[in-house]
FILUM-18634 format. One record per residue (C-alpha): x, y, z; chain. Coordinates in Angstrom, 2 decimals, always signed. Each point is the difference from the previous one (the first is absolute). Example, Ala and Ser with C-alpha at 12.3 -4.5 7.8 and 13.67 -1.06 7.14 Angstrom:
<atoms>
+---------+---------+---------+-------+
:    east :   north :      up : kette :
+---------+---------+---------+-------+
:  +12.30 :   -4.50 :   +7.80 :     A :
:   +1.37 :   +3.44 :   -0.66 :     A :
+---------+---------+---------+-------+
</atoms>
This chain:
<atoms>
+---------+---------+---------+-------+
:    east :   north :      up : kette :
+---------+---------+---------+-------+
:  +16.28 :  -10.24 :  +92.51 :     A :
:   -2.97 :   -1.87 :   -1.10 :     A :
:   -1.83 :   +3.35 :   +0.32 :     A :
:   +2.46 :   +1.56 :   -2.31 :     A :
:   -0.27 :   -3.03 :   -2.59 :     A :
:   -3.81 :   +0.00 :   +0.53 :     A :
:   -0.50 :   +3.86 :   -1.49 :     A :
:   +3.32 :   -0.67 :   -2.81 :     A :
:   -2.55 :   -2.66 :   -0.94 :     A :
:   -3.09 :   +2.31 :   -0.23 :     A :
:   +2.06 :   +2.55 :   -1.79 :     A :
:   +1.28 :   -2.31 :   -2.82 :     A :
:   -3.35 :   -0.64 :   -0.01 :     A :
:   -1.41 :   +3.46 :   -0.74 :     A :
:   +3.22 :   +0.70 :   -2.61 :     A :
:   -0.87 :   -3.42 :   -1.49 :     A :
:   -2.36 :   +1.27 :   -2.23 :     A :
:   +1.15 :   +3.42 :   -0.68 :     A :
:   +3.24 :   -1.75 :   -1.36 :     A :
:   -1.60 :   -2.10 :   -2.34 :     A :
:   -2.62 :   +2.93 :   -0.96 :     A :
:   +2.77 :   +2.10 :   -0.91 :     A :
:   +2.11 :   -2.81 :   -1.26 :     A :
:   -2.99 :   -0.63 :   -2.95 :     A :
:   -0.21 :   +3.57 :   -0.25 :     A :
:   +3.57 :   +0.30 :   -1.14 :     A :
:   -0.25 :   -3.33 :   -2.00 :     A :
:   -3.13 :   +1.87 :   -1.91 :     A :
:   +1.48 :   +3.36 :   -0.42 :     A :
:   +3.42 :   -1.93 :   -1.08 :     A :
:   -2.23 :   -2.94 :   -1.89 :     A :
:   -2.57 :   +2.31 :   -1.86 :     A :
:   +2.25 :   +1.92 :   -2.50 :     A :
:   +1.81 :   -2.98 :   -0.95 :     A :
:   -3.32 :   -1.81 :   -0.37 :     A :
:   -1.57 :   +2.83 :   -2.15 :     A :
:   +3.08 :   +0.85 :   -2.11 :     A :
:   -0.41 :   -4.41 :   -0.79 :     A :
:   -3.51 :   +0.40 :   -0.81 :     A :
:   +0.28 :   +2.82 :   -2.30 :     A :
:   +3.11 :   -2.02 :   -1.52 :     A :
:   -2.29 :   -2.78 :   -0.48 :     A :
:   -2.32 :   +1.92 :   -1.85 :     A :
:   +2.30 :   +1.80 :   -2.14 :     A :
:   +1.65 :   -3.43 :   -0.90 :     A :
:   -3.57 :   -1.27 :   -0.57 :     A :
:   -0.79 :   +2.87 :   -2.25 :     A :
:   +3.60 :   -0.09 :   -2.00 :     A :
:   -0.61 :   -3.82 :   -0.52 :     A :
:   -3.34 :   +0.85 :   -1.71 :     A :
:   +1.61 :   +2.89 :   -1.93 :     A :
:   +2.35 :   -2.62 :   -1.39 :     A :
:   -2.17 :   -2.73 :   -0.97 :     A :
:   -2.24 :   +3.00 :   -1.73 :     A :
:   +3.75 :   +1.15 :   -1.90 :     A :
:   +0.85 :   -3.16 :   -0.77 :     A :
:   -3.31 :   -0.60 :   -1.28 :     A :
:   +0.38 :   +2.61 :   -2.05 :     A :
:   +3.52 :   -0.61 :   -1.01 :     A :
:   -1.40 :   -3.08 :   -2.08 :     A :
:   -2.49 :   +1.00 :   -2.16 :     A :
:   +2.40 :   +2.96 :   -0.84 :     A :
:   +2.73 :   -2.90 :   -1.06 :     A :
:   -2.99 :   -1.84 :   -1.54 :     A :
:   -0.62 :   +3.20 :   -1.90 :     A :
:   +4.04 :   +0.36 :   -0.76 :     A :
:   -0.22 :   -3.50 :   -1.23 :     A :
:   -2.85 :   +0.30 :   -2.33 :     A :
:   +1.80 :   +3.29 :   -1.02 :     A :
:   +2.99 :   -2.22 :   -0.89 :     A :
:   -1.73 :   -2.39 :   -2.08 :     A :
:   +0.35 :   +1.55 :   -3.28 :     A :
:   -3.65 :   -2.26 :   -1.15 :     A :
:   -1.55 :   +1.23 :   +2.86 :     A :
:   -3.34 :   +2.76 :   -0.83 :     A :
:   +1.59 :   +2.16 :   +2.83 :     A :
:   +3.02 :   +0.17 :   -2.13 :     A :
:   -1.69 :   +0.42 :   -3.16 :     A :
:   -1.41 :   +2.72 :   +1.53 :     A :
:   +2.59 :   +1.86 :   +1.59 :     A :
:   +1.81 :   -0.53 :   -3.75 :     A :
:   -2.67 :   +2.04 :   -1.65 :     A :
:   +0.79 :   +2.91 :   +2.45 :     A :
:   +3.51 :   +0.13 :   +0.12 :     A :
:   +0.45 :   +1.41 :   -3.43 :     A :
:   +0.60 :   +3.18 :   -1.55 :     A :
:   -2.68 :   +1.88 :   -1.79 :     A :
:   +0.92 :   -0.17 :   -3.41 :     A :
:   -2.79 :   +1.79 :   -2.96 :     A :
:   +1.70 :   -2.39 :   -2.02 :     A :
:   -0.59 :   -3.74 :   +1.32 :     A :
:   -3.51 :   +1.36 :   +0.92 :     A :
:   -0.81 :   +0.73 :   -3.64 :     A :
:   +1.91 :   -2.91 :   -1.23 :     A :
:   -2.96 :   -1.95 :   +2.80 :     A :
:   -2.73 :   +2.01 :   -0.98 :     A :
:   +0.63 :   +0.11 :   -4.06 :     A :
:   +2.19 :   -2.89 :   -0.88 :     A :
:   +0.71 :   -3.16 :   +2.43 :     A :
:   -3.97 :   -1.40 :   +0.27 :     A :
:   -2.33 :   -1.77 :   -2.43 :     A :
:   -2.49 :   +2.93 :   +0.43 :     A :
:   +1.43 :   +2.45 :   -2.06 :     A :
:   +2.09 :   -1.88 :   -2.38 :     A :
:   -1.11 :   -1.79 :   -3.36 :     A :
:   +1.03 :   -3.68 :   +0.70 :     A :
:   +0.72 :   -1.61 :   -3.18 :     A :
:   -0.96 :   -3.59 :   +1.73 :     A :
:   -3.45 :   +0.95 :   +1.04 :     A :
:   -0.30 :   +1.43 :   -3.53 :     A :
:   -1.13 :   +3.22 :   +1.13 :     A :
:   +1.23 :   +3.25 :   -2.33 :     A :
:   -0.97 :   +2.40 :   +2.47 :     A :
:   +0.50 :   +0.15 :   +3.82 :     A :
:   -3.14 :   -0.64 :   +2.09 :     A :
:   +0.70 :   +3.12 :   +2.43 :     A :
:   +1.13 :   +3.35 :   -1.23 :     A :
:   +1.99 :   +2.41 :   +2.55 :     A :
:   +0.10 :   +3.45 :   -0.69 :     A :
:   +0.86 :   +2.96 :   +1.64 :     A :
:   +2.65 :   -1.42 :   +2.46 :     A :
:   +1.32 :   +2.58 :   +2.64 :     A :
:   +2.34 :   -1.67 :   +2.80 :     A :
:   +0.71 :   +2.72 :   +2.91 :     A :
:   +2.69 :   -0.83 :   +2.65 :     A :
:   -1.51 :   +0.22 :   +3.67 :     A :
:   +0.51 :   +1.06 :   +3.23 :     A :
:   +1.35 :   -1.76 :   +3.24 :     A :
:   -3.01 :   -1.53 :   +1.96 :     A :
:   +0.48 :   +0.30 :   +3.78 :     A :
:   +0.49 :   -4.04 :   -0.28 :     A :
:   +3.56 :   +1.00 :   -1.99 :     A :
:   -0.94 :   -1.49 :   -3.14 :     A :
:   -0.88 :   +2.55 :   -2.96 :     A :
:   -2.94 :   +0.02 :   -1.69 :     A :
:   -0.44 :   +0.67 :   -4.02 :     A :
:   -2.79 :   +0.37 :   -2.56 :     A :
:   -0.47 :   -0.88 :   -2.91 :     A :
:   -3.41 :   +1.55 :   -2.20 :     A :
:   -0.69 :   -2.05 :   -3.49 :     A :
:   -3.23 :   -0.38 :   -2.37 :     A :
:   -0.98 :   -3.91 :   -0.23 :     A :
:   -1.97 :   -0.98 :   -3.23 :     A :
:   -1.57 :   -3.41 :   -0.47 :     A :
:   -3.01 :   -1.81 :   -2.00 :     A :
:   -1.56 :   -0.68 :   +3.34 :     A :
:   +0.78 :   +0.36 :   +3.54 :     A :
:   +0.85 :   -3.20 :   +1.13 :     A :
:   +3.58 :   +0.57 :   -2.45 :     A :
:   +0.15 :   +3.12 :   +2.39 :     A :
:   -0.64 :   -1.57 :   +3.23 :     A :
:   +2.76 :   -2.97 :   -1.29 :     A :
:   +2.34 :   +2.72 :   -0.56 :     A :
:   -0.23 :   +1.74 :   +2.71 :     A :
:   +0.40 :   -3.11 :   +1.96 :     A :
:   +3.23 :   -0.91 :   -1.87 :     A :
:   +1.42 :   +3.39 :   +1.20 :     A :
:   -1.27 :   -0.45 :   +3.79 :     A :
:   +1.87 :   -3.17 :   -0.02 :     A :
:   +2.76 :   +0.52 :   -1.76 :     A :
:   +2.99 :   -1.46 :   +1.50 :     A :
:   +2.65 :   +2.53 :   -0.89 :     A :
:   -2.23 :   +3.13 :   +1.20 :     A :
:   -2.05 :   +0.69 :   +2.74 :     A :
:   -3.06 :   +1.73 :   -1.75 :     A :
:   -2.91 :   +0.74 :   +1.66 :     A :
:   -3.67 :   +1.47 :   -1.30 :     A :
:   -0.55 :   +3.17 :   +1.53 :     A :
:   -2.23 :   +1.61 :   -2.63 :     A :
:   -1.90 :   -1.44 :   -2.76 :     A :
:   -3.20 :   +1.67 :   -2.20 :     A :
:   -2.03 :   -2.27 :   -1.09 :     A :
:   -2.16 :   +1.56 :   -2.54 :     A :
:   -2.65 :   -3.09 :   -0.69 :     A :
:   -3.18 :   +0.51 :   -0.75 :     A :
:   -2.21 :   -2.17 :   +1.34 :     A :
:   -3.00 :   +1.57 :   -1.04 :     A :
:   +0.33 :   -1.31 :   -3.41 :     A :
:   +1.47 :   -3.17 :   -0.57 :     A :
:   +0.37 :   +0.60 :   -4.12 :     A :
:   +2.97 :   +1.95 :   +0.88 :     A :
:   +1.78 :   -2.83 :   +1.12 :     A :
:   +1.28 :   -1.30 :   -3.47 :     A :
:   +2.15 :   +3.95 :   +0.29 :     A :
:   +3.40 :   +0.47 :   +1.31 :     A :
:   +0.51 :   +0.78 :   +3.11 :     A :
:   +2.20 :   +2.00 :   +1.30 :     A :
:   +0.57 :   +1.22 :   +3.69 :     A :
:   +2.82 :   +2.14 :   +1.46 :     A :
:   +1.64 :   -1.67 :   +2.75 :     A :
:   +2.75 :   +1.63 :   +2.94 :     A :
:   +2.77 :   -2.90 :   +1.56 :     A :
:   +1.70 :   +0.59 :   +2.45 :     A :
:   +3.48 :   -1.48 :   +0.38 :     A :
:   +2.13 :   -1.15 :   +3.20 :     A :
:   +3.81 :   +0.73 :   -0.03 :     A :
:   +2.77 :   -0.20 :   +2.46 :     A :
:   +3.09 :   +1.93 :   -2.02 :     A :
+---------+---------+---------+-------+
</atoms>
């Protein structure tokens, strides 16, 4: 019997290891996908958290923006007033012609006669830019004593807050070679264009 017990012994010895070499074989093949598919949801939470913070990061300034945009004295809102208007020939020639100190005779300065003359005023209706917003012209004549009355004008109109003018085109027919001529009118022909949102 001892024999017997003597070669059991030797053969639990032998299967010893095989058991627990195949027992962490099975624990690998068994742990493995579990451990992968945890990595990979690791790195997908890892990567979702940093979308977030980059969304939410962006969320802000957009309800910055939407708060500025709310603020009626805001220059975003001014802005976004000047394009959000019909285009209307009429309140652009009432701009150009009428509502400025350019090209009306103000009976408190004591001038008789404007200081700019417009002439030749053609406003056009535009087409949709690929922004949305449509785009108009407008083509007028500018007379003045000098150029600076010009320039002053054409800055009142570029910054006007009802309209969003802009200078696309101007002539500027100055001659610099002879300075005599500056005591002339002069007179250039200028192209706005206009932003609107109908």
């Amino acid at each position: 019997m001892a024999f017997n017990s003597i070669s059991t012994l030797q053969k639990n010895r032998v299967y010893a290891p095989m058991i627990t070499g195949l027992a962490i074989l099975v624990a690998v093949l068994v742990a493995r996908p579990a451990f992968t598919a945890y990595s990979e949801a690791k790195m997908e939470l890892l990567a979702t958290e940093t979308t977030l913070s980059e969304e939410q990061s962006k969320l802000s300034k957009l309800e910055a923006e939407s708060a500025k945009l709310a603020d009626e004295n805001s220059e975003l809102s001014k802005n976004v007033a000047k394009i959000t208007r019909e285009f209307t020939p009429s309140e652009i020639f009432e701009v150009l012609l009428l509502d400025n100190k350019f090209t009306v005779a103000s009976a408190v300065s004591g001038q008789t006669t404007p200081s700019v003359s417009v002439t030749d005023v053609v406003a056009q209706a535009g087409s949709k830019e690929p922004s949305g917003i449509y785009r108009g012209t407008v083509n007028l004549k500018v007379s003045a004593k000098t150029p600076e009355l010009i320039a002053a004008y054409l800055d009142f109109l570029t910054s006007h807050p009802k309209f969003a003018f802009t200078l696309n085109d101007i002539s500027l027919p100055i001659n610099t070679q002879n300075p005599q001529t500056a005591a002339t009118e002069t007179t250039v022909d200028v192209t706005l264009g206009l932003y609107y949102y109908p």
